[in-house]
C-alpha positions in Angstrom: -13.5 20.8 6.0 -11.2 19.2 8.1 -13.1 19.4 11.5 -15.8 17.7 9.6 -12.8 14.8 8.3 -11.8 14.7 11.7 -15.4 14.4 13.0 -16.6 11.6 10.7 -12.5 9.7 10.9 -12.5 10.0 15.0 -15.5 7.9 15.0 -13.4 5.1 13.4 -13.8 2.2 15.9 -11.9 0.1 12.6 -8.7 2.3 12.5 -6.5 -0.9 14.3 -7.6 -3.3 11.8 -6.3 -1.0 8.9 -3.4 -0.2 11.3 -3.0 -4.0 11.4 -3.5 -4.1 7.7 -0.9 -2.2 6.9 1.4 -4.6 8.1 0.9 -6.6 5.2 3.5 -4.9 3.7 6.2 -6.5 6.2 6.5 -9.2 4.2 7.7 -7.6 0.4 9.5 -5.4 3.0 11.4 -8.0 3.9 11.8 -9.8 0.6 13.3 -6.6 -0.6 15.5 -5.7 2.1 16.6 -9.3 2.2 17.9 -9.1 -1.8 19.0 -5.9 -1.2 17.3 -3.9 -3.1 17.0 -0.9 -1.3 15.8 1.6 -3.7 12.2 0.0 -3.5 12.7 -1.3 -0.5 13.1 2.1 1.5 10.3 4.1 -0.4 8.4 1.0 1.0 9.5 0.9 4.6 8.7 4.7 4.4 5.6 4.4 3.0 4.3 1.9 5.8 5.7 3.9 8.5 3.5 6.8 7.6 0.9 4.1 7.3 0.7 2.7 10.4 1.5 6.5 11.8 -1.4 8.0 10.6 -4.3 4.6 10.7 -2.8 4.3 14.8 -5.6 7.8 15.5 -6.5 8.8 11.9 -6.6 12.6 11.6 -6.8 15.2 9.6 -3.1 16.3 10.2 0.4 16.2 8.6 0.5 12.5 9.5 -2.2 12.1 6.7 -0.2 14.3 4.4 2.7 12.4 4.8 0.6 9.0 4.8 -0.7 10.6 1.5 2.5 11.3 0.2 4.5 8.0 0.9 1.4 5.9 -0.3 1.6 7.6 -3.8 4.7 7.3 -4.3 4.9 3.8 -3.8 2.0 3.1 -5.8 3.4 4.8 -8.6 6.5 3.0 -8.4 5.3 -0.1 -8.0 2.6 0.7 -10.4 5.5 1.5 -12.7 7.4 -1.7 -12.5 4.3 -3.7 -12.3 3.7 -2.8 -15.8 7.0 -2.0 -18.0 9.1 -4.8 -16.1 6.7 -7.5 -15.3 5.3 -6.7 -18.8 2.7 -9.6 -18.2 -1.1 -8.7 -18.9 -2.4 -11.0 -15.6 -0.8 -9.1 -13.7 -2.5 -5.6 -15.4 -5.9 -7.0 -13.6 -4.2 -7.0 -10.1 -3.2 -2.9 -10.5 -7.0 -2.2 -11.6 -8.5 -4.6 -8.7 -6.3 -2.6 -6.3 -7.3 0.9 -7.6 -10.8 -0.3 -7.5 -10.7 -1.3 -3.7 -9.3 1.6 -3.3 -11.8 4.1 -4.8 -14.3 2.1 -3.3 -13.5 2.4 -0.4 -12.9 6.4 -0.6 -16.5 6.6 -1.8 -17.9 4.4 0.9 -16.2 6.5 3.4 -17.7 9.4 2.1 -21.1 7.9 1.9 -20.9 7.2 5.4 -21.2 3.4 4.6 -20.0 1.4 8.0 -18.2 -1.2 5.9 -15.8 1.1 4.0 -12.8 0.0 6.0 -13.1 -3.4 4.6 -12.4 -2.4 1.2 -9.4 -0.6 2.3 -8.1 -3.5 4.3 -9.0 -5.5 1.3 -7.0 -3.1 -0.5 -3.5 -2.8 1.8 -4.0 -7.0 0.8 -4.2 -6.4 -2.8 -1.1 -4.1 -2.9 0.2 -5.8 -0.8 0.6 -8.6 -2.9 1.1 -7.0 -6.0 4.1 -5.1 -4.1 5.3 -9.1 -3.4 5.2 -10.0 -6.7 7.1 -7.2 -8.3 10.2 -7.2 -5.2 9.9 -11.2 -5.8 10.5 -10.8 -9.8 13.3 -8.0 -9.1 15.0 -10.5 -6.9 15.4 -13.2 -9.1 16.3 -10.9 -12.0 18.8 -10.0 -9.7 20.3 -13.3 -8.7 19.9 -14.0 -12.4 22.7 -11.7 -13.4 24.8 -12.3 -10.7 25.0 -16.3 -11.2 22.7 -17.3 -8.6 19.8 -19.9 -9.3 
């Protein structure tokens, strides 16, 4: 199974753009780090590491496995605080609209569709995002109970 991942992922002319897309995540990274809070922050940093690791020559290998790994984690995290701290049933559309990309994308890829990469960048955008909102919210909560504005 895997020399036939590898076969169909080496073919992957679009592996920079969802290197590239990946990057995304610099920007929560550095609203996190920034309010110092490093135990999302880190898991985060981690997680795009292994993501721009593994979508720089996509392979079947351990740098998928720990992509995997990292990217799960995160999402359920994020997933996590998107829902019991933000609390707020807009933001509930954002988590499915980013699970959605996602699986449509996987299915895509499978079906040998050219333009699954799309949805995936599509999707780094989406979590992106939802990843900004939650370190955003978790920042001012913080500065809240310290005095700040």
């Amino acid at each position: 199974m895997s020399e036939e991942f590898n076969n169909k992922i080496i073919k992957c002319k679009e592996a920079p753009y969802l290197a590239l897309s990946s990057c995304f995540f610099l920007y929560p990274l550095y609203i996190g780090f920034s309010c110092q809070v490093y135990n999302y922050s880190i898991p985060l940093l981690f997680s795009w590491v292994a993501s721009v690791n593994y979508w720089r020559n996509p392979r079947h290998s351990w740098r998928r496995d720990v992509d995997i790994s990292f990217s799960t984690i995160s999402c359920i995290m994020f997933s996590y605080l998107f829902i019991f701290v933000l609390k707020n049933p807009i933001y509930y559309m954002n988590i499915v609209g980013a699970y959605s990309l996602f699986r449509k994308s996987s299915l895509l890829f499978e079906q040998d569709c050219p333009h699954w990469w799309k949805y995936h960048v599509l999707f780094h955008l989406v979590s992106s995002w939802n990843t900004y909102i939650v370190l955003q919210h978790v920042c001012l909560s913080k500065a809240r109970e310290h005095g700040g504005s």
